[in-house]
C-alpha positions as YAML, in Angstrom:
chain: A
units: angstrom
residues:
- id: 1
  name: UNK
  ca: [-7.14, -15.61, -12.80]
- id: 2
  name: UNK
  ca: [-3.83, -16.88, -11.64]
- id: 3
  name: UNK
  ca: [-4.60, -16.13, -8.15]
- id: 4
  name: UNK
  ca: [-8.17, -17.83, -8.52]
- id: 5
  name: UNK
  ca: [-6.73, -20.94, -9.34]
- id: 6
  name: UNK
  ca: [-4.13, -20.96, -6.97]
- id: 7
  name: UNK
  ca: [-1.27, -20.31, -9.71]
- id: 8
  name: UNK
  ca: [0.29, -17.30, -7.70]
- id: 9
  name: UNK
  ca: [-0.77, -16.36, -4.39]
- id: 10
  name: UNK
  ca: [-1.54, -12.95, -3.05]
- id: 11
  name: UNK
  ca: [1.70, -12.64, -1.49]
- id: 12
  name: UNK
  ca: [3.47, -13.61, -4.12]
- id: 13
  name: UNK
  ca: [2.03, -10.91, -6.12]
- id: 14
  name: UNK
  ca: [2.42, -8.51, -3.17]
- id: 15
  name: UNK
  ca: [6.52, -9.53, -3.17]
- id: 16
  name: UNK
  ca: [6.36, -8.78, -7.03]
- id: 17
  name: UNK
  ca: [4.55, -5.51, -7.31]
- id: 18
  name: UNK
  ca: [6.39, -4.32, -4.64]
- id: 19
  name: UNK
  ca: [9.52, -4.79, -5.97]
- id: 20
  name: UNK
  ca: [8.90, -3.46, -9.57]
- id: 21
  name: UNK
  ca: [7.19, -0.46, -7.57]
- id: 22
  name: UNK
  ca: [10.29, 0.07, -5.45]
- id: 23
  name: UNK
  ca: [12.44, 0.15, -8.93]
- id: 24
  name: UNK
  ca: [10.02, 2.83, -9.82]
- id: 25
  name: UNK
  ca: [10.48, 4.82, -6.67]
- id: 26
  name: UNK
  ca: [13.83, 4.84, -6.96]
- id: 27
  name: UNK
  ca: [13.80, 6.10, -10.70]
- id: 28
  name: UNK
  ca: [11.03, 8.92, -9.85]
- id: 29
  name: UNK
  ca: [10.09, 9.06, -6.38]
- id: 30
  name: UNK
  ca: [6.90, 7.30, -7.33]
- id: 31
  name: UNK
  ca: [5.56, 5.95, -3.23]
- id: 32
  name: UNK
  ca: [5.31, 8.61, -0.45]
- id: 33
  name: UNK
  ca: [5.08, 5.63, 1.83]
- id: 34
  name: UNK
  ca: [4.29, 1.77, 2.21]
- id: 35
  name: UNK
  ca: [1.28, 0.29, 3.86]
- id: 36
  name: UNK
  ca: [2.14, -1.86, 6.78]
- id: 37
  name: UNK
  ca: [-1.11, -3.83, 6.63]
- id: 38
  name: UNK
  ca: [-0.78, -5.11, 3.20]
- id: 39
  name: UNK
  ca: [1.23, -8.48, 3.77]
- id: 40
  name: UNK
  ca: [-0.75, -8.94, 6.48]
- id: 41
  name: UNK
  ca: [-3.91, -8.55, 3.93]
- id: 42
  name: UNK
  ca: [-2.25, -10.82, 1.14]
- id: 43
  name: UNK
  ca: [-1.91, -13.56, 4.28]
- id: 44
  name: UNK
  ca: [-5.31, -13.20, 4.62]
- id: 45
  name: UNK
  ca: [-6.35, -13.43, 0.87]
- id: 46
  name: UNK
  ca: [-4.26, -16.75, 0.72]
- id: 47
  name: UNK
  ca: [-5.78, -18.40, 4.01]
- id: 48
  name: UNK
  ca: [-9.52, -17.30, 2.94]
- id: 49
  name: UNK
  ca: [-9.02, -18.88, -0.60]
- id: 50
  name: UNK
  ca: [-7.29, -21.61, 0.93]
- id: 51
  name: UNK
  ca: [-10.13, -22.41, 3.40]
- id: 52
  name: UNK
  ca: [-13.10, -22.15, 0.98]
- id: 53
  name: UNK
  ca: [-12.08, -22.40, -2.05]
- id: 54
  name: UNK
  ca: [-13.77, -18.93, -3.04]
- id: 55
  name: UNK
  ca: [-11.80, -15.06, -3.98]
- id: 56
  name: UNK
  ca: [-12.71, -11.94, -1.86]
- id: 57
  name: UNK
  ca: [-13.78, -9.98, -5.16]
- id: 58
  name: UNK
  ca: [-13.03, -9.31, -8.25]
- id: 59
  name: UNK
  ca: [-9.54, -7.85, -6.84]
- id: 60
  name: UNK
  ca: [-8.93, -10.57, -4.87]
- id: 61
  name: UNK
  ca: [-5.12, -10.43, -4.01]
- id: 62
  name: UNK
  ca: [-4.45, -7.41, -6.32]
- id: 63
  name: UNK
  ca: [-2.44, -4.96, -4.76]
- id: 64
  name: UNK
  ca: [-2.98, -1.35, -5.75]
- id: 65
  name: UNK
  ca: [-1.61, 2.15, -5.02]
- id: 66
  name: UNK
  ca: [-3.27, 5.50, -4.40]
- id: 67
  name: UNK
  ca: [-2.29, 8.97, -4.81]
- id: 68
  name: UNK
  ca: [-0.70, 10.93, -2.22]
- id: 69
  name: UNK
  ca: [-3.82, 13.61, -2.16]
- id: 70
  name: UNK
  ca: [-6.08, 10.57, -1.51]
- id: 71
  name: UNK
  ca: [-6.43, 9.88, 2.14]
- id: 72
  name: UNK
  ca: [-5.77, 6.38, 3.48]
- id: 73
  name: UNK
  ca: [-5.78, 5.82, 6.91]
- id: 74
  name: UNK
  ca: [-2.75, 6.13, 9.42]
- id: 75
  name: UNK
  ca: [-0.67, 7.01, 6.15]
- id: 76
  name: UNK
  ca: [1.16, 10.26, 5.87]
- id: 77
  name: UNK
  ca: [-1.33, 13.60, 4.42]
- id: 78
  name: UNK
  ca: [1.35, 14.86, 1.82]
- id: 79
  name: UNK
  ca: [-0.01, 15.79, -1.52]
- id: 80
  name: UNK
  ca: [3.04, 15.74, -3.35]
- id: 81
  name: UNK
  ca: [4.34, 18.72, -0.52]
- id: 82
  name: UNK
  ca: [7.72, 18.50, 1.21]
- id: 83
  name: UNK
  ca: [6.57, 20.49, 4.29]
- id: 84
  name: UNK
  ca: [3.66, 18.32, 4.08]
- id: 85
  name: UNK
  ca: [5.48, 15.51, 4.58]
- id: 86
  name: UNK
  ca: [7.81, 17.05, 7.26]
- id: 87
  name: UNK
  ca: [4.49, 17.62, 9.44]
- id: 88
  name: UNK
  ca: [3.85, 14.16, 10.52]
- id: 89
  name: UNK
  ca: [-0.06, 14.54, 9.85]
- id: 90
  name: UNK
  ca: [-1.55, 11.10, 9.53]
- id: 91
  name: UNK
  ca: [-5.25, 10.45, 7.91]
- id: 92
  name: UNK
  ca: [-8.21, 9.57, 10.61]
- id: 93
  name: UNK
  ca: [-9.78, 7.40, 8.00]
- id: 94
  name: UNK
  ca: [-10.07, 6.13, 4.52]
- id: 95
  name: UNK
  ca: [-11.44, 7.93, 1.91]
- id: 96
  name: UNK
  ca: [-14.44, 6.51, 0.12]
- id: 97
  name: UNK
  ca: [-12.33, 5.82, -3.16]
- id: 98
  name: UNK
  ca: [-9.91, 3.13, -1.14]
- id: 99
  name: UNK
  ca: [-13.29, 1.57, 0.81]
- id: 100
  name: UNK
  ca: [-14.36, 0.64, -2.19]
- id: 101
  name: UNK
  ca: [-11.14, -0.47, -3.37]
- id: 102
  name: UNK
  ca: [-10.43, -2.50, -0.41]
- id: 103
  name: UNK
  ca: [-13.96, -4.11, -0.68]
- id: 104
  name: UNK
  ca: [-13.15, -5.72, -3.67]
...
């Protein structure tokens, strides 16, 4: 892949997805919310490839989105509900869907 051989790095792709994502949101309110952590992740990515040469996974660098009714840690609970979102619930953890996504 591009971000394999060093053609794009992870935050470059992070920068890019976002940005098409955000043109999305805008169009259809697509994202209930951003997560923080995920430039810090993409830093990450890059340094570890950097360092040794090797990818995380096969999803190294790949940034991905999750439903609103799937729970990802610290993020807003909202399925899709405006007095959902109004209640300022956050999840404890991540659910086992986005553990396995974030392993790879």
């Amino acid at each position: 892949s591009a971000l394999a051989k060093g053609h794009l790095t992870s935050s470059e792709v992070l920068k890019a997805y976002r940005a098409r994502a955000e043109l999305i949101h805008h169009a259809c309110n697509a994202v209930a919310c951003w997560i923080p952590e995920a430039e810090q992740g993409a830093r990450e990515a890059d340094e570890h490839l950097q360092r040794t040469g090797q990818v995380l996974g096969p999803l190294h660098g790949v940034p991905f989105t999750v439903k609103d009714h799937v729970m990802v840690k610290q993020t807003p609970i909202t399925m899709g509900m405006k007095k959902l979102q109004s209640s300022g619930k956050t999840s404890r953890r991540d659910e086992h869907l986005v553990t396995v996504f974030r392993s790879l």
